[in-house]
C-alpha positions as CSV (number, residue, x, y, z in Angstrom):
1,X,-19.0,14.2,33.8
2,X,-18.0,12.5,30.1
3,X,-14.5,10.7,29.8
4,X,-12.6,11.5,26.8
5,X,-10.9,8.5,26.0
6,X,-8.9,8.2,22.7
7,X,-7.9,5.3,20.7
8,X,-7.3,4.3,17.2
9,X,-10.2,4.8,14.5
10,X,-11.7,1.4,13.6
11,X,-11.5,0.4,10.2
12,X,-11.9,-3.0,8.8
13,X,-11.6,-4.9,5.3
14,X,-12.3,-8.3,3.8
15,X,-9.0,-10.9,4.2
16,X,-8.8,-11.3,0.0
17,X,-6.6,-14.7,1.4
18,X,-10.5,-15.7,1.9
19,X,-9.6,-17.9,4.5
20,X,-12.6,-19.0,7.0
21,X,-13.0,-18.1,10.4
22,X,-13.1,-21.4,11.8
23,X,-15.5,-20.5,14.8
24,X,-18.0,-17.9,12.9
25,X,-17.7,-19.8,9.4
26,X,-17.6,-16.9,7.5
27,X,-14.8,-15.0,5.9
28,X,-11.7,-13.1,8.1
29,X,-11.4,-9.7,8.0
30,X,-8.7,-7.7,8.3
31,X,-8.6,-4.9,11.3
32,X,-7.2,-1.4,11.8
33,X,-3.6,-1.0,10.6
34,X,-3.6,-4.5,8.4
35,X,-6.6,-3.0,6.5
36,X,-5.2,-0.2,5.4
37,X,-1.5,-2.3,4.6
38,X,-3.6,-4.3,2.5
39,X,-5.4,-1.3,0.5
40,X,-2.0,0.4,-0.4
41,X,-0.5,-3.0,-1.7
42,X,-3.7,-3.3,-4.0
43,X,-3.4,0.2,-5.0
44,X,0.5,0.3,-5.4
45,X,0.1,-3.0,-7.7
46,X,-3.1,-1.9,-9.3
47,X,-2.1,-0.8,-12.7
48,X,-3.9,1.8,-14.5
49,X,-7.0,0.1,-16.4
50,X,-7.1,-2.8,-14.0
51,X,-10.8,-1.6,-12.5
52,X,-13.4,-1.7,-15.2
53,X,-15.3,1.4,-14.8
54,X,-12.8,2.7,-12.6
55,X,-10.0,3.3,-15.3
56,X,-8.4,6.2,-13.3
57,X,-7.2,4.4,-10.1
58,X,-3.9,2.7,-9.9
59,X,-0.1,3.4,-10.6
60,X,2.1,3.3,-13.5
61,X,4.4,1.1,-11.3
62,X,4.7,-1.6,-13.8
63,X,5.7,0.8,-16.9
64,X,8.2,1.8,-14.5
65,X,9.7,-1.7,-13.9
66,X,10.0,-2.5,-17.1
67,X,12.5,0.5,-18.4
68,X,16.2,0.4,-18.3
69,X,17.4,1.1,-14.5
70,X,18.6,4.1,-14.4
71,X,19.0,6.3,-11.2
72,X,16.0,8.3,-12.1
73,X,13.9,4.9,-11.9
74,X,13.8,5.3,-7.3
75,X,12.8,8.7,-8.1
76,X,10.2,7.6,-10.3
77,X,8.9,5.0,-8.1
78,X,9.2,7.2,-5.0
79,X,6.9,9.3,-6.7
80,X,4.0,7.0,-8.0
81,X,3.7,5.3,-4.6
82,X,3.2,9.0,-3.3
83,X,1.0,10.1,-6.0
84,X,-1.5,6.7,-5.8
85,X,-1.3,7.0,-2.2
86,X,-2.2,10.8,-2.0
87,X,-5.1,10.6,-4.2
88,X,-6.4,7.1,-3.3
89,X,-5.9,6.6,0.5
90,X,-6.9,9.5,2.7
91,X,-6.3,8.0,5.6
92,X,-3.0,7.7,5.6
93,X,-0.3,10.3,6.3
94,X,3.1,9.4,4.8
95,X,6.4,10.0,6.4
96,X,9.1,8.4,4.4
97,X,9.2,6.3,1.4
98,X,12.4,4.1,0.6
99,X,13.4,2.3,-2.6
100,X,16.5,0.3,-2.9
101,X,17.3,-1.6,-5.9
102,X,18.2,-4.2,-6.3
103,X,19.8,-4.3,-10.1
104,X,21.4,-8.4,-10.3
105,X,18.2,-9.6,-8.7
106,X,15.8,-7.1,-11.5
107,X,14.0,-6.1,-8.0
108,X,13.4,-3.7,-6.0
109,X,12.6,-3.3,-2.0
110,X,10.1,-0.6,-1.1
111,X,9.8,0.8,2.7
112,X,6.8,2.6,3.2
113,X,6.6,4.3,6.6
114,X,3.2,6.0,7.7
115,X,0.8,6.9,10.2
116,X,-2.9,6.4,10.0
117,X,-4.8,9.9,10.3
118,X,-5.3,11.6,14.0
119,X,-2.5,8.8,15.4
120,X,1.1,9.2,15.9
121,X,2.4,6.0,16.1
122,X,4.0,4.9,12.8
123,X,3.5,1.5,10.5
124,X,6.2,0.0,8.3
125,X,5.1,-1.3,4.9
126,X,7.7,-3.8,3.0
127,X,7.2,-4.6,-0.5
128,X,9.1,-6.1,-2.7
129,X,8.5,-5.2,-6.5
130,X,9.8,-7.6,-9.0
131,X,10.1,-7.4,-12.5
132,X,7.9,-10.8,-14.5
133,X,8.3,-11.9,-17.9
């Protein structure tokens, strides 16, 4: 008789902090739920045109920073991070998305709460996205 035993799907990036494993000498890697934190940062702050060859992937999150605050501008952002995340990460299953400017400071704090596919438990994603000059 087989056991059925469940657990988390395994996936696994490159640490792009390139920092060496000090036992292995070789580059860290970044496991499970870190991996997939560390793929929607790049895609959230990916703009579009930043991948040559791959024009199509990104967000217009910058274009968005840079206009007049307004309170359509968490709306806007809310759905970027939604649309990037929808098309570009299908492992993920989104449950909320929070956006709180941050107006004196020309900021704004991003809480992204989801759940990797076939898993319950939920993972909290801060960002903070700034506006440079």
């Amino acid at each position: 008789m087989a056991i059925n035993i469940s657990r988390d799907p395994d996936y696994s990036d490159l640490d792009l902090d390139f920092q060496i494993n000090p036992i292995t000498g070789d580059i860290n890697r970044l496991v499970g739920g870190d991996a997939i934190k560390r793929s929607i940062r790049n895609l959230i702050f990916t703009n579009y045109y930043d991948r040559p060859f791959r024009s199509y992937i990104g967000s217009n999150i910058r274009n968005i920073m840079f206009e007049n605050a307004n309170p359509f501008t968490a709306s806007q952002l809310r759905i970027a991070i939604t649309d990037v995340i929808n098309n570009f990460e299908p492992r993920v299953n989104i449950i909320d998305i929070e956006v709180n400017d941050q107006l004196e400071e020309n900021a704004v704090n991003v809480t992204l709460i989801f759940s990797i596919v076939n898993t319950t438990r939920p993972i909290t994603l801060d960002l903070a996205l700034e506006r440079t000059r």
